[in-house]
PDB file of N, CA, C and O in Angstrom:
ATOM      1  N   UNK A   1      13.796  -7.099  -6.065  1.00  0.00           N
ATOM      2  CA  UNK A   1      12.566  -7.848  -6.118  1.00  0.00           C
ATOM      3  C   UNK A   1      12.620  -9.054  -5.183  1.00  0.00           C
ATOM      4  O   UNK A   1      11.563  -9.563  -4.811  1.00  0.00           O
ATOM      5  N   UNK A   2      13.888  -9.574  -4.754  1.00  0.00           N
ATOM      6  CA  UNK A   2      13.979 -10.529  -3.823  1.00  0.00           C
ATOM      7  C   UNK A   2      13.156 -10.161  -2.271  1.00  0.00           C
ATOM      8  O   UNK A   2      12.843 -10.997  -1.424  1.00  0.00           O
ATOM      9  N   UNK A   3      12.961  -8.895  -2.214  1.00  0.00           N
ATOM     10  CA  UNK A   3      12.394  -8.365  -0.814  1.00  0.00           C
ATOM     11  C   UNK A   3      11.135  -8.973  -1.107  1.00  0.00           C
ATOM     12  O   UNK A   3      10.791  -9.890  -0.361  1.00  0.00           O
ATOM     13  N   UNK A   4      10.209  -8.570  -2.257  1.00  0.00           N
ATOM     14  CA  UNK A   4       8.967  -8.765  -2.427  1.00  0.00           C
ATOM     15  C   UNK A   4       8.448 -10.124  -2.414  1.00  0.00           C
ATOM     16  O   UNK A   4       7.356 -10.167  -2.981  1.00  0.00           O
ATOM     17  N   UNK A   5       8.913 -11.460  -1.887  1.00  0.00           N
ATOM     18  CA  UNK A   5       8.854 -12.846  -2.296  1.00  0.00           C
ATOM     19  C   UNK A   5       7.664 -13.761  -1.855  1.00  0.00           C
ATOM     20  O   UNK A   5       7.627 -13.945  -0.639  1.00  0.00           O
ATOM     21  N   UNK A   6       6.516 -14.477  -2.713  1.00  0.00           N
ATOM     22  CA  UNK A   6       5.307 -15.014  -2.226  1.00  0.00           C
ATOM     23  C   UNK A   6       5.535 -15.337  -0.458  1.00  0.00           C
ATOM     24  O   UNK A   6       4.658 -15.152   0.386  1.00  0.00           O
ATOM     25  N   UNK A   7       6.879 -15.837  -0.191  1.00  0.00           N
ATOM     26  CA  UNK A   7       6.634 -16.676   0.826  1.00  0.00           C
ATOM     27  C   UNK A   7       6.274 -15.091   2.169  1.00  0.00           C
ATOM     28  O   UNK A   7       5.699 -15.278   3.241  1.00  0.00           O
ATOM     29  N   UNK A   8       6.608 -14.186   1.862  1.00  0.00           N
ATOM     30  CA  UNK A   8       6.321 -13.120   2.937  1.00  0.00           C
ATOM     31  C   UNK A   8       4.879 -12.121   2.655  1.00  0.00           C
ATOM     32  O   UNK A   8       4.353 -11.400   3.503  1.00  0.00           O
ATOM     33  N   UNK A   9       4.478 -12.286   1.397  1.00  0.00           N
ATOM     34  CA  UNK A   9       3.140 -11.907   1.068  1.00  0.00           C
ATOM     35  C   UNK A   9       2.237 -12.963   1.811  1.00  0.00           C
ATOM     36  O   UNK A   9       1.352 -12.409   2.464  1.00  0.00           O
ATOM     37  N   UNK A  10       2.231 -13.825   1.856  1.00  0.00           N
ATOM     38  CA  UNK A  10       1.756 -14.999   2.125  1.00  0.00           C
ATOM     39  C   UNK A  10       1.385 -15.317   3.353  1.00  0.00           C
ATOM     40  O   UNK A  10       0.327 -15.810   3.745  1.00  0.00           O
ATOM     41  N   UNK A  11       2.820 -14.836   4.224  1.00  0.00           N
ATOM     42  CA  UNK A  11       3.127 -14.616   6.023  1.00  0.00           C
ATOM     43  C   UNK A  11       1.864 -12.782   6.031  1.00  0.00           C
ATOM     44  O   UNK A  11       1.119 -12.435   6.947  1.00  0.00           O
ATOM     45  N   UNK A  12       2.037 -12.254   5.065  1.00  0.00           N
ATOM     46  CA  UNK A  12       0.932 -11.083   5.395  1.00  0.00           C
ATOM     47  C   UNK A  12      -0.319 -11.228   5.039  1.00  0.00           C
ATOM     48  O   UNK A  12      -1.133 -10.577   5.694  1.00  0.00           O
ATOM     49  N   UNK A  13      -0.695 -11.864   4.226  1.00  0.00           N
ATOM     50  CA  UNK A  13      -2.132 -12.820   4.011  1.00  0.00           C
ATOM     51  C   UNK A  13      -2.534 -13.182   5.223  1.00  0.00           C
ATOM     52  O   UNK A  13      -3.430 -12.683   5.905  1.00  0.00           O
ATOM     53  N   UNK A  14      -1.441 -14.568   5.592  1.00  0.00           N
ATOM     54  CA  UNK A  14      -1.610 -14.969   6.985  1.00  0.00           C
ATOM     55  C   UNK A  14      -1.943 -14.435   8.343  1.00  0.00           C
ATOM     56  O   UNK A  14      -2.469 -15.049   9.271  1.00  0.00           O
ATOM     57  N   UNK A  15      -1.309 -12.421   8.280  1.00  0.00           N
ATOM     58  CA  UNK A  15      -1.113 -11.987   9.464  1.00  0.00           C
ATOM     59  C   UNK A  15      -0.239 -12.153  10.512  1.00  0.00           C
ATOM     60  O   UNK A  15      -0.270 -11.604  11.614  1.00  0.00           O
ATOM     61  N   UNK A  16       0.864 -13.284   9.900  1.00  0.00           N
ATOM     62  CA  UNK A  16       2.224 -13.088  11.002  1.00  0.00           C
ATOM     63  C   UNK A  16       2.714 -12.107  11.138  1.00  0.00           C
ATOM     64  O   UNK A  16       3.051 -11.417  10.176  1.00  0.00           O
ATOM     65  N   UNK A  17       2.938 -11.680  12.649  1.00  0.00           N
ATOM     66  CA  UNK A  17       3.379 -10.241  12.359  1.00  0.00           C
ATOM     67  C   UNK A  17       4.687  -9.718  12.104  1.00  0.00           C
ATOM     68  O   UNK A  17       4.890  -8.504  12.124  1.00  0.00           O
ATOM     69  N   UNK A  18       5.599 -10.562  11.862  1.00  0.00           N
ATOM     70  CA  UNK A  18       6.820 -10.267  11.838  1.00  0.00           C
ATOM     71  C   UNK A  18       7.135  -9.785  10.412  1.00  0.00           C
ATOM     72  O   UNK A  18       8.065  -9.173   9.885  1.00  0.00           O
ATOM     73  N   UNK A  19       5.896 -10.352   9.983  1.00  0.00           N
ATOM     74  CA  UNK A  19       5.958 -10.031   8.079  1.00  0.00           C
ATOM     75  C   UNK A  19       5.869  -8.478   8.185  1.00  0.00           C
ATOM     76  O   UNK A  19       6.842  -7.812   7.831  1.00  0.00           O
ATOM     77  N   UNK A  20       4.362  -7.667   8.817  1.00  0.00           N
ATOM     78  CA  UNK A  20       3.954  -6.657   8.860  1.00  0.00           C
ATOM     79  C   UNK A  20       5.485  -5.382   9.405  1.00  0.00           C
ATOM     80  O   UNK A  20       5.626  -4.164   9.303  1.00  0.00           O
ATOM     81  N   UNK A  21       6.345  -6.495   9.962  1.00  0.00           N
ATOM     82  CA  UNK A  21       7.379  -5.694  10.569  1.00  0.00           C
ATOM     83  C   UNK A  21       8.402  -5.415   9.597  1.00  0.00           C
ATOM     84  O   UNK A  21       8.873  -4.307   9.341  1.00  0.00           O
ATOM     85  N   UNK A  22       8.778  -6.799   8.951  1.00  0.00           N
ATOM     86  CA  UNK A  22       9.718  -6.238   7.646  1.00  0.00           C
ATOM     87  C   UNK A  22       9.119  -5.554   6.510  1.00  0.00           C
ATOM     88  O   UNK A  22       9.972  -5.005   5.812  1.00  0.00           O
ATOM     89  N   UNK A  23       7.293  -5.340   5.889  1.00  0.00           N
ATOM     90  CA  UNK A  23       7.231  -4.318   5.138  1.00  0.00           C
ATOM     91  C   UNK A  23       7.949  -3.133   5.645  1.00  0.00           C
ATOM     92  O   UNK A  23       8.821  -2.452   5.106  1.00  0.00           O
ATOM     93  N   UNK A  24       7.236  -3.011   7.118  1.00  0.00           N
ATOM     94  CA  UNK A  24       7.468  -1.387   7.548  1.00  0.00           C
ATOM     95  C   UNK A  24       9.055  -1.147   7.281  1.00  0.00           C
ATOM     96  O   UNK A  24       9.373  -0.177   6.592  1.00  0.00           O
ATOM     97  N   UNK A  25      10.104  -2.044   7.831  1.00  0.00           N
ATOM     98  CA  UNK A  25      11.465  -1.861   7.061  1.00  0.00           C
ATOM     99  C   UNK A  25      11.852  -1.776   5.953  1.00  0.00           C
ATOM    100  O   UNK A  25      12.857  -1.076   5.833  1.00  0.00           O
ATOM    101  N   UNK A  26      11.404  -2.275   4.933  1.00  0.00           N
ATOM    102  CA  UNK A  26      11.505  -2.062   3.747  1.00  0.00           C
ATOM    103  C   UNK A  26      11.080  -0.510   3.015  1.00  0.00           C
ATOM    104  O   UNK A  26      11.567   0.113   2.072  1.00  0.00           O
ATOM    105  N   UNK A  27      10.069  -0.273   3.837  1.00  0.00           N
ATOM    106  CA  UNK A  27       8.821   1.119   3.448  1.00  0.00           C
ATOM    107  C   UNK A  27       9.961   1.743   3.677  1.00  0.00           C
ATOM    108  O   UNK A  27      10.523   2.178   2.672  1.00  0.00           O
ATOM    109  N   UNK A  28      10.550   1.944   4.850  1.00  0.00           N
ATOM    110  CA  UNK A  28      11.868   3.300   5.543  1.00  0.00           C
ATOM    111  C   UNK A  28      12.639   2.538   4.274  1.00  0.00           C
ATOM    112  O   UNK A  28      12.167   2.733   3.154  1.00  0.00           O
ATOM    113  N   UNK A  29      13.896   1.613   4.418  1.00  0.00           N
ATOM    114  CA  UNK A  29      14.798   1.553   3.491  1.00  0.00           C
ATOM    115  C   UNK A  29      14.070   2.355   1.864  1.00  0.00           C
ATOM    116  O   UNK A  29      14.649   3.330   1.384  1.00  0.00           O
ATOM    117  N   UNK A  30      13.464   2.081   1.545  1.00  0.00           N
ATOM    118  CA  UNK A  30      13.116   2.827  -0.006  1.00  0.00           C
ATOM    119  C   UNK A  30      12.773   3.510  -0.003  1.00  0.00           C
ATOM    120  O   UNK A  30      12.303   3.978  -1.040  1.00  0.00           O
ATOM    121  N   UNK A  31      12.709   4.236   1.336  1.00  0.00           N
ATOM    122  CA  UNK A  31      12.228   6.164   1.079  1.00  0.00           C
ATOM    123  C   UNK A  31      13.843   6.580   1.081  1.00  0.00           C
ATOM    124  O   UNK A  31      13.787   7.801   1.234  1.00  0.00           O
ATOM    125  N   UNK A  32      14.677   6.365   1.029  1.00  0.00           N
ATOM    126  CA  UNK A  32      15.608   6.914   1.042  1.00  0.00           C
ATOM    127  C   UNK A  32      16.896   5.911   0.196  1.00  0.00           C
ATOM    128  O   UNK A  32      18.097   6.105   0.384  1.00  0.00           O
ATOM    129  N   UNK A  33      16.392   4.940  -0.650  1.00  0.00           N
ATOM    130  CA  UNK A  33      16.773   4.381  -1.926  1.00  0.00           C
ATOM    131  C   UNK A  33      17.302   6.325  -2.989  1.00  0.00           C
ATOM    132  O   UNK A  33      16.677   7.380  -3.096  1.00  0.00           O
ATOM    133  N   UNK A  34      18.468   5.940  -3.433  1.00  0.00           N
ATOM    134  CA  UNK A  34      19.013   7.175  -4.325  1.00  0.00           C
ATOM    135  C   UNK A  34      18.843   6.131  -5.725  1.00  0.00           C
ATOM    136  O   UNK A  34      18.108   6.484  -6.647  1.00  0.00           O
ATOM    137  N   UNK A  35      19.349   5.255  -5.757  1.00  0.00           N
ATOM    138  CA  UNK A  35      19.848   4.191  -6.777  1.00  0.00           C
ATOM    139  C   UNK A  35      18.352   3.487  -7.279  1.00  0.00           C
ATOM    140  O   UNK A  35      17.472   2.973  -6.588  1.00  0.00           O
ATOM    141  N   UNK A  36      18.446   3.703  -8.934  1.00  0.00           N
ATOM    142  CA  UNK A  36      17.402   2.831  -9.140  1.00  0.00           C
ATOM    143  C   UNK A  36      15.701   3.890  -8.385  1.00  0.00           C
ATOM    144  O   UNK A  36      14.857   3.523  -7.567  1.00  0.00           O
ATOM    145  N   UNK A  37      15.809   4.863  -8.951  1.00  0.00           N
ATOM    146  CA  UNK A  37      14.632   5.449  -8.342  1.00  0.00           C
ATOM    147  C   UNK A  37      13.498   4.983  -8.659  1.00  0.00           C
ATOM    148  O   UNK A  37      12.626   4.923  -7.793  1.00  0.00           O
ATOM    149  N   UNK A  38      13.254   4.559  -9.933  1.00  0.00           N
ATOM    150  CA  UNK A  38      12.177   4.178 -10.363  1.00  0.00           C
ATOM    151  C   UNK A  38      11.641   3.013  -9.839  1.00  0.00           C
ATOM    152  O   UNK A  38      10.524   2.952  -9.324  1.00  0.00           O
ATOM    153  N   UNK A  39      12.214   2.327  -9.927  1.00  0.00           N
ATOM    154  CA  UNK A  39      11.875   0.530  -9.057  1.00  0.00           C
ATOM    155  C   UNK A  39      11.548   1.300  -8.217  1.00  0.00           C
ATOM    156  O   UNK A  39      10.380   1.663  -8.078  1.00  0.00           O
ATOM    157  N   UNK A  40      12.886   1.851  -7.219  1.00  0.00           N
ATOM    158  CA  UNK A  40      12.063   1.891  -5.373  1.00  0.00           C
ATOM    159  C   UNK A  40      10.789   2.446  -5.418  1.00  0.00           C
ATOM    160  O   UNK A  40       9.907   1.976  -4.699  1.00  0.00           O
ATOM    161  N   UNK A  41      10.502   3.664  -6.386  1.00  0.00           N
ATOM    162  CA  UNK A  41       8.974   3.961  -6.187  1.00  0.00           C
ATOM    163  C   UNK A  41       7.814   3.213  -6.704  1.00  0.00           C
ATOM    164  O   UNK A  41       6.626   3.534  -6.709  1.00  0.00           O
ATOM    165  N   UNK A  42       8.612   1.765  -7.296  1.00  0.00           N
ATOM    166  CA  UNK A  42       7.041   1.239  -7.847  1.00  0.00           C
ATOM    167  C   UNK A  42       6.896   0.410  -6.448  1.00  0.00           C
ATOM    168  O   UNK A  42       5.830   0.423  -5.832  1.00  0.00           O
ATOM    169  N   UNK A  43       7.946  -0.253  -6.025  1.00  0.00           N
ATOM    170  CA  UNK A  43       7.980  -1.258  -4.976  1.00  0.00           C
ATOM    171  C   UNK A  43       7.762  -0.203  -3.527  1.00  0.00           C
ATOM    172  O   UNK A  43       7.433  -0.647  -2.428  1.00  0.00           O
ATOM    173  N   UNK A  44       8.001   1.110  -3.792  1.00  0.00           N
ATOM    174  CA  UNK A  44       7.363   1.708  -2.335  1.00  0.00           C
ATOM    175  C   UNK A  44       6.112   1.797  -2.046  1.00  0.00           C
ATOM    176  O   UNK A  44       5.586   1.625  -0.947  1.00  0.00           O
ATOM    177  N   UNK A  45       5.431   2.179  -3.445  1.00  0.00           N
ATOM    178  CA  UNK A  45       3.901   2.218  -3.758  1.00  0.00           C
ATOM    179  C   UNK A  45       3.402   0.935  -3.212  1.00  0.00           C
ATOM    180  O   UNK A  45       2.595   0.908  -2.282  1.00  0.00           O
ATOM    181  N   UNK A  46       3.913  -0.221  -3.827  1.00  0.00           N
ATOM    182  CA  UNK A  46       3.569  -1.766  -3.422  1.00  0.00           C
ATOM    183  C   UNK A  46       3.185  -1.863  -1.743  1.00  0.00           C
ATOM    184  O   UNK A  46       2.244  -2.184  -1.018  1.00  0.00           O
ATOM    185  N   UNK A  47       4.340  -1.446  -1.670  1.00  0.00           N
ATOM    186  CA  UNK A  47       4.465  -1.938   0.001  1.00  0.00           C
ATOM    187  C   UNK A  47       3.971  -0.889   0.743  1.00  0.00           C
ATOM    188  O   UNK A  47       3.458  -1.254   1.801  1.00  0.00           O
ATOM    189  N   UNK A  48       3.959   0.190   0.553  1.00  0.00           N
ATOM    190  CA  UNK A  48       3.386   1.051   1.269  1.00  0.00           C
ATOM    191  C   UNK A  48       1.337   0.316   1.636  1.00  0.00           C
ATOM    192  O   UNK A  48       0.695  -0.001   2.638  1.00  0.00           O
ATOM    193  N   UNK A  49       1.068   0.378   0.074  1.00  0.00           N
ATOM    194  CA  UNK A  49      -0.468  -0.144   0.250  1.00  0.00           C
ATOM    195  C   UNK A  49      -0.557  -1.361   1.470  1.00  0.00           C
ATOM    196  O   UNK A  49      -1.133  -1.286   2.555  1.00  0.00           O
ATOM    197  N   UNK A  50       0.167  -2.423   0.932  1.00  0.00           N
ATOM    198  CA  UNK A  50       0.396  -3.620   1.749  1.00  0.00           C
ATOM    199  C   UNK A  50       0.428  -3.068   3.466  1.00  0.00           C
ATOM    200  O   UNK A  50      -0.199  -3.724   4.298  1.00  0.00           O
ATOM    201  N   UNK A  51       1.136  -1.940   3.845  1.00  0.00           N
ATOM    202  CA  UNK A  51       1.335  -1.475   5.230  1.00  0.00           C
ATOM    203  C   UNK A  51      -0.042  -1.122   5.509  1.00  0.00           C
ATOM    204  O   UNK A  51      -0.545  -1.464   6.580  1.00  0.00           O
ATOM    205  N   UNK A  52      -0.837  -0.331   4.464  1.00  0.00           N
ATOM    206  CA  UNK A  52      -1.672   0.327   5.090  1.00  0.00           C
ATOM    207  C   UNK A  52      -2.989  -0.588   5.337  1.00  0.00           C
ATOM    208  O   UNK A  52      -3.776  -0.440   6.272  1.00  0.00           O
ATOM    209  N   UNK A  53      -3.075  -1.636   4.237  1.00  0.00           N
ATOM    210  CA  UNK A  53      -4.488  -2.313   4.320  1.00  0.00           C
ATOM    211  C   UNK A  53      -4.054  -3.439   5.608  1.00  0.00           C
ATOM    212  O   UNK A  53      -4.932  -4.151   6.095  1.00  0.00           O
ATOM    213  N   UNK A  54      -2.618  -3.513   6.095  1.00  0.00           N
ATOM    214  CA  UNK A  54      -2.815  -4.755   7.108  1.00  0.00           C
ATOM    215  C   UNK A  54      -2.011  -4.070   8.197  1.00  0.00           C
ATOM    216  O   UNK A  54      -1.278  -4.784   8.881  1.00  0.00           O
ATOM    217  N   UNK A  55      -2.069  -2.663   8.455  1.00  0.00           N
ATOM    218  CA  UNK A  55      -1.941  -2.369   9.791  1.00  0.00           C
ATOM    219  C   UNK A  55      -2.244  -2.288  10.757  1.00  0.00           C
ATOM    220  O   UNK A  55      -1.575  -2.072  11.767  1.00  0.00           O
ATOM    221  N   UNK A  56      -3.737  -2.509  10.579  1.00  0.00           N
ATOM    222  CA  UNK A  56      -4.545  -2.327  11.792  1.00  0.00           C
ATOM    223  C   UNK A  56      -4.562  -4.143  12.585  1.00  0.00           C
ATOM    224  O   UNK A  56      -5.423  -4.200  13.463  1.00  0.00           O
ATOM    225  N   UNK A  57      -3.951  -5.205  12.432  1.00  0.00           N
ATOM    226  CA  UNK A  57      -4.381  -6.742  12.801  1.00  0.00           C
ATOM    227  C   UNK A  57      -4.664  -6.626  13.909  1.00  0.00           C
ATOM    228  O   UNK A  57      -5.051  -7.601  14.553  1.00  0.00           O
TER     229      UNK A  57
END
């Protein structure tokens, strides 16, 4: 849950794009999370949306 932290929601609110760059890293790292499946798919769901509604800036 430390990945998920206001201060980088916040940078994607904003539209910095470096934010938009570590979802997309995060999105790859938890498609292929073994450990803890359940989290990674609530937090992939999360971030996945997050990729899709602010990909286009």
């Amino acid at each position: 849950m430390d990945l998920i932290t206001t201060s980088l929601l916040d940078e994607v609110r904003d539209r910095v794009p470096a934010a938009l760059d570590r979802l997309r890293e995060l999105d790859h790292g938890l498609r292929d999370q073994q450990e803890g499946r359940h989290r990674a798919d609530a937090l992939y769901a999360l971030i996945g949306n997050l990729v899709e509604d602010y990909k286009n800036w």
